[in-house]
C-alpha positions as CSV (number, residue, x, y, z in Angstrom):
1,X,-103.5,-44.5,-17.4
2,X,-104.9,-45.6,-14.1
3,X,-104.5,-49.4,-15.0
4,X,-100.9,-48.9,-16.3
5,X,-100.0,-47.0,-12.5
6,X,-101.4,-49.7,-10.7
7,X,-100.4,-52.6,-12.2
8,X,-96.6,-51.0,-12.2
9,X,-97.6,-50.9,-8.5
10,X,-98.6,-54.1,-8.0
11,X,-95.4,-55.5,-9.9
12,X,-93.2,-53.0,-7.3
13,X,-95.0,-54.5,-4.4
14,X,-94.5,-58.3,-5.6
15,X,-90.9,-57.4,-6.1
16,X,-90.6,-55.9,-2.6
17,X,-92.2,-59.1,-0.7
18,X,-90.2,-61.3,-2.9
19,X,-86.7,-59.8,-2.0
20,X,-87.4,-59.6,1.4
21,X,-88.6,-62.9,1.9
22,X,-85.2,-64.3,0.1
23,X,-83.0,-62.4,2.9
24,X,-84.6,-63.8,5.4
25,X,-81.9,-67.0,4.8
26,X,-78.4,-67.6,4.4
27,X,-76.7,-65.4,2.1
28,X,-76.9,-68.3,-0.8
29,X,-81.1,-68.9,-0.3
30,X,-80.2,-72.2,0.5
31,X,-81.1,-72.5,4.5
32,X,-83.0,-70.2,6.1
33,X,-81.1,-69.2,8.6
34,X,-83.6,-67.1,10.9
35,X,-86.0,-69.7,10.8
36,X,-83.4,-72.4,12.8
37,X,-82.3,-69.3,15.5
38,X,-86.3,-68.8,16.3
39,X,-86.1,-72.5,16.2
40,X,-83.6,-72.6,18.6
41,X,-84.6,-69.6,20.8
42,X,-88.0,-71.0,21.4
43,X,-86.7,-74.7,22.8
44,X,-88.4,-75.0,25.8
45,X,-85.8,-76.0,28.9
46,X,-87.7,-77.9,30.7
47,X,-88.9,-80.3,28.1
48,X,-85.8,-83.6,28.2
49,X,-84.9,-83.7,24.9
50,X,-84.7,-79.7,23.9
51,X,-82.4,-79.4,27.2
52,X,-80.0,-81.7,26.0
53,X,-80.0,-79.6,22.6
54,X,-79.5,-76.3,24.4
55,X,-76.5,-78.1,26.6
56,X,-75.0,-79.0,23.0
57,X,-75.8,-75.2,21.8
58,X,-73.9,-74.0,25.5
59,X,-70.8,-76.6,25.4
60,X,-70.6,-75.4,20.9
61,X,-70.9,-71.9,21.3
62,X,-68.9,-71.7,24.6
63,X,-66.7,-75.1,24.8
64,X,-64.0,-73.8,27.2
65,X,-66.0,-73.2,30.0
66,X,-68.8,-75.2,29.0
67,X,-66.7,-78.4,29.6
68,X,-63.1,-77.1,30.8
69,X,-61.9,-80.6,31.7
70,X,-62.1,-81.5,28.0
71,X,-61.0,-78.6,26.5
72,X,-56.8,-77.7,26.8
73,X,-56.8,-73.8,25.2
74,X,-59.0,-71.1,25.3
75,X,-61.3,-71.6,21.7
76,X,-64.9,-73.0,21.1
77,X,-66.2,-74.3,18.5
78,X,-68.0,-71.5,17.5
79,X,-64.5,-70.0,17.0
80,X,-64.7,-71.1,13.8
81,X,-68.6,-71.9,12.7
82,X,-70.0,-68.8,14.3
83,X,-73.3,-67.6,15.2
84,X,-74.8,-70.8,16.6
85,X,-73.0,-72.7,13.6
86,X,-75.0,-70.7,11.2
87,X,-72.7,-68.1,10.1
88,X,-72.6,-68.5,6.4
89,X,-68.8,-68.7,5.7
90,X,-68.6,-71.9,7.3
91,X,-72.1,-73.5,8.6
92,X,-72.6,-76.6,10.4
93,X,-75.9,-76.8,9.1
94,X,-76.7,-80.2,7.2
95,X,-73.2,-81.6,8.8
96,X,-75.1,-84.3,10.4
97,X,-75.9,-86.0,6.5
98,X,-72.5,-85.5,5.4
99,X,-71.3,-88.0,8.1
100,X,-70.6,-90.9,8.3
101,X,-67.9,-90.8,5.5
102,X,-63.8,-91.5,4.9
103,X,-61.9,-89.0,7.2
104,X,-57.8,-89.0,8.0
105,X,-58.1,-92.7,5.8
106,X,-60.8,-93.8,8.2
107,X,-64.5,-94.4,8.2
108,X,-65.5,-91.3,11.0
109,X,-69.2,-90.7,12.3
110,X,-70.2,-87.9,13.2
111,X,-69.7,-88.1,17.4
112,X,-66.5,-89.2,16.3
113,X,-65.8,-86.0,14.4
114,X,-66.4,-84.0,17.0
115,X,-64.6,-85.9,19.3
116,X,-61.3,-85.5,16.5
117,X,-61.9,-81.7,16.8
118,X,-61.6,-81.9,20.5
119,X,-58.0,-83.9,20.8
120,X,-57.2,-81.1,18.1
121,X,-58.5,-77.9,17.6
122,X,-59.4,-77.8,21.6
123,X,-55.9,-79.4,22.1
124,X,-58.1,-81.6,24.8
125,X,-59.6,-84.6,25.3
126,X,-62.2,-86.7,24.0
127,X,-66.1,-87.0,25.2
128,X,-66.9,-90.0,26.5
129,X,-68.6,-92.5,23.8
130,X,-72.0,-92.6,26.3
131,X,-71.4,-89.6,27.7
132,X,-74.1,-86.9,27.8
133,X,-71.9,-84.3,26.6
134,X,-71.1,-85.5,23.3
135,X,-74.8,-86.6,22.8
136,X,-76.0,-83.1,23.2
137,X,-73.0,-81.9,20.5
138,X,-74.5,-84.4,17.8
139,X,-78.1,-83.9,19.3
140,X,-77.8,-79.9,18.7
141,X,-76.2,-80.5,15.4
142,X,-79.1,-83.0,14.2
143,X,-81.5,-80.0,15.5
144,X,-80.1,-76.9,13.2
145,X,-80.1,-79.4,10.5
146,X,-83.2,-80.8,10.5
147,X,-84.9,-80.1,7.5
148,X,-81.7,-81.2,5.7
149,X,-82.6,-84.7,3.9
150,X,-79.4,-85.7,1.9
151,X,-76.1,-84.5,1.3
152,X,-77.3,-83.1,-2.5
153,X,-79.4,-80.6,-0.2
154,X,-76.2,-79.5,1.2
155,X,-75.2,-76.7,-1.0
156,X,-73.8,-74.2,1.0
157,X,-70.9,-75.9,2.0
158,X,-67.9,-74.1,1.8
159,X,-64.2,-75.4,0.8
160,X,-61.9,-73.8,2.9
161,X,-58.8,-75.3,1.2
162,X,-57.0,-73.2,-1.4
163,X,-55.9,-76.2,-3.4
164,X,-53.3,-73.4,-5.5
165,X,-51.6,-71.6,-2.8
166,X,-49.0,-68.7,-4.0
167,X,-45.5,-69.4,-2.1
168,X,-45.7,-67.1,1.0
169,X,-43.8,-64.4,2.3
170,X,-43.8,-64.1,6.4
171,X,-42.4,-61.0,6.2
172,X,-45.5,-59.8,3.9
173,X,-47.7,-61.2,6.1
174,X,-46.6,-60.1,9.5
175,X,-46.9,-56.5,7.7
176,X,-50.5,-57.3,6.4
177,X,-51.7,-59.1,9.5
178,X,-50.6,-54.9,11.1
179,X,-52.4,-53.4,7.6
180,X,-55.4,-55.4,7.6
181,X,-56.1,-54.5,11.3
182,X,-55.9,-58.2,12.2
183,X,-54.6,-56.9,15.6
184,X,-58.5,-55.5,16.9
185,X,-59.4,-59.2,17.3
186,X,-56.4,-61.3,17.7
187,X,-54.2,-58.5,19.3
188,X,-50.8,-57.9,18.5
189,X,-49.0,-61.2,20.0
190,X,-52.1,-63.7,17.9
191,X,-53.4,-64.4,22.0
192,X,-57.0,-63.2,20.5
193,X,-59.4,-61.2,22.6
194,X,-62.1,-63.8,22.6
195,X,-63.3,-67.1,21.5
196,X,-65.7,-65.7,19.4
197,X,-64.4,-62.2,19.4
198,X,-61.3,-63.1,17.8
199,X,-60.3,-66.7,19.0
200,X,-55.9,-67.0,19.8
201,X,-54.1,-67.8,16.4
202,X,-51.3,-68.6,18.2
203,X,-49.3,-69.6,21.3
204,X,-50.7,-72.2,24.2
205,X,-54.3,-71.1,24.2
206,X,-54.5,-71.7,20.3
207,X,-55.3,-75.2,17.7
208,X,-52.4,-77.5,18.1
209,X,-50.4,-78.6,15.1
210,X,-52.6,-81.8,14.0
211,X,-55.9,-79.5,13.7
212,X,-57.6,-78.5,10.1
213,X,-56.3,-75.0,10.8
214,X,-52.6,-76.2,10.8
215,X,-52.3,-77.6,7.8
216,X,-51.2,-74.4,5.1
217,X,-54.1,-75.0,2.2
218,X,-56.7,-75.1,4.5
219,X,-55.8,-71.7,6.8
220,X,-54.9,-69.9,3.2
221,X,-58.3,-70.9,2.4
222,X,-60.3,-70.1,5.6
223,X,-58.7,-66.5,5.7
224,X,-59.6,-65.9,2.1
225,X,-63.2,-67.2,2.9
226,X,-63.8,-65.5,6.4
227,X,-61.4,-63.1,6.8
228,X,-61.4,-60.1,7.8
229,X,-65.2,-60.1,8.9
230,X,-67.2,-58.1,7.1
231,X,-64.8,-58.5,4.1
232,X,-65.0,-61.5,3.6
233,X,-63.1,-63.0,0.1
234,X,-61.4,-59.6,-0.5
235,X,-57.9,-60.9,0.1
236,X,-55.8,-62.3,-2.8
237,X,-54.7,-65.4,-2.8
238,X,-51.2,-64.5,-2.4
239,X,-52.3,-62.2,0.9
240,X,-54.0,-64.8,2.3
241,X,-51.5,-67.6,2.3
242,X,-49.1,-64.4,3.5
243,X,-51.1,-64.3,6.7
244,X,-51.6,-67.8,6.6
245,X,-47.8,-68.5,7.0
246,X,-47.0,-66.3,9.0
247,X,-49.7,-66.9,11.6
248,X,-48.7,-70.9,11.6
249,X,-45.1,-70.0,11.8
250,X,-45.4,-69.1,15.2
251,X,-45.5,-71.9,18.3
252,X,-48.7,-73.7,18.8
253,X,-49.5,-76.8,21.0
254,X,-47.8,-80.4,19.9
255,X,-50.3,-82.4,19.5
256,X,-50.2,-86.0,21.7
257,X,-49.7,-88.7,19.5
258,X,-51.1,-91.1,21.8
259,X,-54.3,-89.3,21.0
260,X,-54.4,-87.8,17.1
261,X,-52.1,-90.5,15.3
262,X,-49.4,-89.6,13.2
263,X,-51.7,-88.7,10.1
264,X,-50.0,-85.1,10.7
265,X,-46.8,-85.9,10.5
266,X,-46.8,-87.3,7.1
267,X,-44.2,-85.3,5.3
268,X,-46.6,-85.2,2.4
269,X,-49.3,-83.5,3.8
270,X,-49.0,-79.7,4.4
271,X,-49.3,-79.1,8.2
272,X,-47.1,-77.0,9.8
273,X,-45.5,-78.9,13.0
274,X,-43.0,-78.1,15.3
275,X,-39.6,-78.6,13.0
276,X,-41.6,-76.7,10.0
277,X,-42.4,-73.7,12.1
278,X,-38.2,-73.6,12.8
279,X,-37.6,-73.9,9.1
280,X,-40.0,-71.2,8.1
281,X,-38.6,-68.2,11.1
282,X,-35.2,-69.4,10.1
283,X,-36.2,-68.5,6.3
284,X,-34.4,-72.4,5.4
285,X,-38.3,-73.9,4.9
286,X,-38.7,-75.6,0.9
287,X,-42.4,-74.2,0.6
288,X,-42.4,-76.3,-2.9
289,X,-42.3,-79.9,-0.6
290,X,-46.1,-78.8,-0.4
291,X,-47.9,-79.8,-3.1
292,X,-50.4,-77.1,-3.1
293,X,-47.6,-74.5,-3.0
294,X,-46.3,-77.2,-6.5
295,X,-49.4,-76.7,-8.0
296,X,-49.6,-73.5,-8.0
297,X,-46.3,-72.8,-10.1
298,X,-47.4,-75.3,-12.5
């Protein structure tokens, strides 16, 4: 009888290590997530090469004051890759292997990635090729994804797009953006109460229309898949492309041609610009010219 007890003991006690040593990492097991924040946290300052990693980690987590002259609206990166790019929904971690590679129809590395998000989801401008700046973005990014040898160990990667997306209602979502208690973080005008907090979904201190974010399959997507925090992947699909409309319905930045192209403005792709947003208030927008919005009444 003894034997049996402690045996069934020893089994319990294996169990217990064994489930708390898997949450120690992201959510999936696939990158341990605690490990590359100690990581982080214990860079030393005064050592060259980890202080040009901890400028990347400020000018990521807090890009609009970080770098003001480069940045035209009030979001950071961690706006939407939170928690030092770790956060799970949508982690940076492993990014640097998944670059180079074909991006907007061109061949894009990785400092020229970033350097795209700047021109559009900062509405700024661009780094400087040789500038320290953008070298301590990639550097920082190379750091949290350091153990990461090829793009098969990348596993976590989420897809933001929702490549079936349910014709939306702005009515519905303007209704459920009041329900879901979107308001806390974004407040009731989409201005936001933070860049981290709850970054401006809207107006002149928001993405401009050539970002990821304006384009309809991809914000469906990445409120399904992040939204609203703490309940994450609770919305329907036809909720979240609700909210998704009617947040990208309202005025944003134009984005400068001179410096994003016209890859935007392609009537085939689906980002909302400047004469959709008109269409969609006056209620006159054809949401089945957008192929994801076809597919999905296939």
């Amino acid at each position: 009888m003894l034997k049996k007890e402690s045996l069934i003991w020893t089994l319990f006690i294996i169990l217990t290590i064994t489930v708390a040593a898997c949450g120690n990492g992201n959510d999936n097991g696939s990158y341990e997530r605690s490990s590359i924040q100690d990581s982080l946290d214990n860079l030393n300052p005064n050592k060259k090469e980890d202080a040009k990693i901890l400028y990347g980690r400020e000018i990521f987590n807090h890009t609009d004051t970080a770098v003001p002259e480069n940045v035209g609206n009030k979001l950071s990166c961690i706006s939407c890759h939170g928690d030092d790019g770790l956060d799970a929904n949508s982690p940076m971690v492993g990014v640097n292997v998944t670059y180079p590679k074909m991006h907007h129809g061109k061949y894009t590395t990785l400092a020229e990635r970033v350097n795209g998000c700047m021109v559009r989801s900062m509405n700024g401008q661009k780094f400087k090729e040789d500038s320290k700046e953008l070298d301590a973005v990639v550097s920082f990014l190379d750091f949290i994804s350091k153990d990461v040898n090829s793009k098969k160990d990348v596993t976590w990667r989420m897809d933001n797009n929702m490549e079936k997306t349910p014709e939306p209602d702005i009515t519905r979502g303007a209704e459920l953006f009041d329900r879901k208690n979107c308001i806390s973080c974004h407040a009731t005008d989409g201005s936001g109460t933070g860049n981290e907090t709850g970054p401006a979904l809207w107006g002149e201190n928001s993405f401009n229309d050539a970002a990821g974010m304006a384009r309809f399959s991809k914000a469906a997507g990445y409120i399904q898949n992040n939204m609203p925090r703490g309940l994450e992947n609770t919305l329907t699909d036809q909720e979240a492309a609700d909210l998704a409309a009617f947040m990208l319905s309202h005025e944003r930045p134009v984005a400068d041609k001179s410096e994003v192209g016209t890859y935007h403005l392609n009537p085939g792709r689906d980002y909302i610009t400047k004469e959709r947003r008109k269409k969609i208030r006056d209620k006159t927008f054809d949401w089945e010219s957008l192929d994801s919005v076809k597919k999905a009444k296939q």
